[in-house]
C-alpha positions in Angstrom: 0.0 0.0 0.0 1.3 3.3 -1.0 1.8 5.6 1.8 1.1 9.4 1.3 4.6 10.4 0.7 4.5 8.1 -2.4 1.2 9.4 -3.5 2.8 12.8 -4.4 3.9 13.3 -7.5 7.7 13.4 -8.4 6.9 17.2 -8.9 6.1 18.2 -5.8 8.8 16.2 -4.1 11.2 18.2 -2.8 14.1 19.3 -5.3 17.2 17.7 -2.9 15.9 14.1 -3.6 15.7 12.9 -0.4 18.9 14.4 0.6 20.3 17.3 3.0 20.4 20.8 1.4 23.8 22.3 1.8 23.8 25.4 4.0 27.1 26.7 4.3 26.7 30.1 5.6 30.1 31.0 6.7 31.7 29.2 3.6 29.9 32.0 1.6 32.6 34.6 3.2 35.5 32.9 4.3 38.9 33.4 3.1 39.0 29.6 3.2 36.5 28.8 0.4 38.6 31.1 -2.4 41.8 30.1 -3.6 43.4 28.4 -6.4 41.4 25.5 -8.4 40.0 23.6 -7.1 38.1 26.0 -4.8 37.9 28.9 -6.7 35.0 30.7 -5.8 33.6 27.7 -4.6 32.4 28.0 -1.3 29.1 25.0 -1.9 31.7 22.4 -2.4 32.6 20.2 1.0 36.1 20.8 0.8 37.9 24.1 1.2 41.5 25.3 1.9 40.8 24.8 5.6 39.6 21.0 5.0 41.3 19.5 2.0 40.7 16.3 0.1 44.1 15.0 -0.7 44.1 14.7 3.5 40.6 12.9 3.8 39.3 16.2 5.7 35.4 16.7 4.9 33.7 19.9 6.3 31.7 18.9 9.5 28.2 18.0 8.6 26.9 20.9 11.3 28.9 23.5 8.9 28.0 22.3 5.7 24.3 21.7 6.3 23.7 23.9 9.3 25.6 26.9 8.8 27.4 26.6 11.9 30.4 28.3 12.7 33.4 26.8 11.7 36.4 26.6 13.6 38.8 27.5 10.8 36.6 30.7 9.4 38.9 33.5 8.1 36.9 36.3 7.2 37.7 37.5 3.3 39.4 41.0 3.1 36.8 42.9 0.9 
């Protein structure tokens, strides 16, 4: 049996596909999230200067999804 969820149409479903949004609030003005490629003006990705992928460091799920403060926020110099 079909539960309501299921009844919905794939339209109406939210646009994430069942999966967190990405909320990184303090990413958007960190020194952190701008650099040279691969983060170039990239502050949605999950990796930054601050937490790199070649070292297996993944922004905390609190900053990425929550917009938390993150410990290694560097405010950008305008």
């Amino acid at each position: 049996m079909a539960t309501e969820k299921q009844k919905v149409s794939n339209l109406e479903l939210d646009d994430s596909f069942g999966c967190l949004k990405r909320n990184p609030r303090k990413c958007r003005t960190c020194a952190n999230a701008h650099g040279p490629a691969p983060w170039e003006d990239s502050p949605d990705k999950s990796y930054c200067m601050a937490y790199e992928r070649r070292l297996g460091n993944i922004k905390p799920d609190a900053v990425y999804f929550d917009g938390a403060d993150c410990p290694f926020y560097t405010k950008e110099e305008a």
